[in-house]
C-alpha positions as CSV (number, residue, x, y, z in Angstrom):
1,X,84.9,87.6,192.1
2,X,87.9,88.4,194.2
3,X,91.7,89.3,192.7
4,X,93.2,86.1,191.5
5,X,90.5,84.0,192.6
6,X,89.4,80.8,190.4
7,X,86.1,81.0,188.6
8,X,85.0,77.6,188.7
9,X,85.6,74.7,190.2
10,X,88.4,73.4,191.8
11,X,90.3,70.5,189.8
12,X,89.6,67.0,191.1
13,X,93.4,64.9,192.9
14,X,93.3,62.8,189.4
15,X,93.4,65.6,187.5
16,X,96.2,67.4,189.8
17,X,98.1,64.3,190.0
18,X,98.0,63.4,185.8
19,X,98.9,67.3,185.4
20,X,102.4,67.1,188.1
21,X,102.7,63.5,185.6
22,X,102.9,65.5,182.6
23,X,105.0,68.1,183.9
24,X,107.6,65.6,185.3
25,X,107.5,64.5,181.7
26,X,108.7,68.1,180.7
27,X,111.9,67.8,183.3
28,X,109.9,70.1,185.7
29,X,109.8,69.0,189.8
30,X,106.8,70.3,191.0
31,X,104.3,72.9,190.0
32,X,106.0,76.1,191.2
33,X,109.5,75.3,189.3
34,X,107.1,75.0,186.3
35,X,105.4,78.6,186.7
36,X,107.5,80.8,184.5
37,X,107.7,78.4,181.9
38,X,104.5,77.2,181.5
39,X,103.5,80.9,182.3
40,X,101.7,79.7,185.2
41,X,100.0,82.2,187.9
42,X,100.7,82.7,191.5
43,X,97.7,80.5,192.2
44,X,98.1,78.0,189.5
45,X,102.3,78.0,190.7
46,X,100.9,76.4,194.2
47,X,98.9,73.6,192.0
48,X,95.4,75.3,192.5
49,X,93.8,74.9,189.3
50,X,89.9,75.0,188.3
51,X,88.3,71.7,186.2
52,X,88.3,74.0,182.8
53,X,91.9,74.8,183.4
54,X,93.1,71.8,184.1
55,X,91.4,70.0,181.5
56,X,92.7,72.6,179.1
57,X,96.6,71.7,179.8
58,X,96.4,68.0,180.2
59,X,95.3,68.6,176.8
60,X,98.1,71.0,175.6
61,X,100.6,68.6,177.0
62,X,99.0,65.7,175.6
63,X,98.7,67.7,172.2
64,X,101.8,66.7,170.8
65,X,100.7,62.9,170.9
66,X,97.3,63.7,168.9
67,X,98.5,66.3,166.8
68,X,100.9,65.7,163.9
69,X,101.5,69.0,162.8
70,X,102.6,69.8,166.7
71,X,106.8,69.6,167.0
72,X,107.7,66.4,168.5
73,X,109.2,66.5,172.0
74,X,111.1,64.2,173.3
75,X,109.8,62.0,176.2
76,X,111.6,62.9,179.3
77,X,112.1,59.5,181.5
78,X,114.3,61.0,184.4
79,X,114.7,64.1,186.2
80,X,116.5,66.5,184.9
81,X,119.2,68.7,186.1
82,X,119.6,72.2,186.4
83,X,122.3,72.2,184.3
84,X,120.3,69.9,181.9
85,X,118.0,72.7,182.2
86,X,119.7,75.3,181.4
87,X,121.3,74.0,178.8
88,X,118.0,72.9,176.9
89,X,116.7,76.6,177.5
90,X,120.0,77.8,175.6
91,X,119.3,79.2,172.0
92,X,120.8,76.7,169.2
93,X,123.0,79.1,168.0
94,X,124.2,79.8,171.7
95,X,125.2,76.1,172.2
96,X,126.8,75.4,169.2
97,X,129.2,78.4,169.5
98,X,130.2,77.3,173.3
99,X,130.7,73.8,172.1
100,X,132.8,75.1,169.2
101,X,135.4,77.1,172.1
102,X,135.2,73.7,173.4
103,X,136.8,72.0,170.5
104,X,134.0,70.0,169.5
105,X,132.8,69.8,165.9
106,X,129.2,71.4,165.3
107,X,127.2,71.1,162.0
108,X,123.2,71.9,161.5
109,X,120.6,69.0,161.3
């Protein structure tokens, strides 16, 4: 098999298309501003993805729903931002201390 080359089967449109669903869900745009977070490859970046992969993250990003001991996300209707995104890939801690220069109140859930 040749460098960085799938080793399988290519994933069929409905599964490409429910997989850039999901990920729209998770505030991404497309699959190449979702490589580094979902730790994506080159390959998989430019939505080339084999059956067994694909079926394996539709899974993972449908976990949440089947599984209760999986953390709860919350279901992200609209696009977001980049400065939505950035701000929801800020540490807690981070946050609350900007918010507190800010003049706003902070306390822990």
């Amino acid at each position: 098999m040749a460098f960085n080359q799938p080793a399988g089967p290519p994933a069929s449109h409905r599964q490409i298309e429910r997989l850039l669903e999901l990920l729209r869900e998770q505030g991404h745009d497309d699959f190449r501003s979702a490589r580094g977070p979902m730790r994506f490859t080159q390959r998989q970046g430019n939505g080339k993805f084999t059956r067994d992969e694909a079926d394996a993250l539709i899974a993972e990003l449908e976990g949440d729903e089947h599984d209760p001991t999986a953390p709860s996300q919350p279901n992200i209707s609209t696009r977001l931002s980049n400065d939505e995104r950035s701000a929801r890939s800020l540490p807690d801690e981070v946050l609350a201390v900007e918010l507190q220069r800010r003049g706003w109140v902070v306390m822990e859930p």
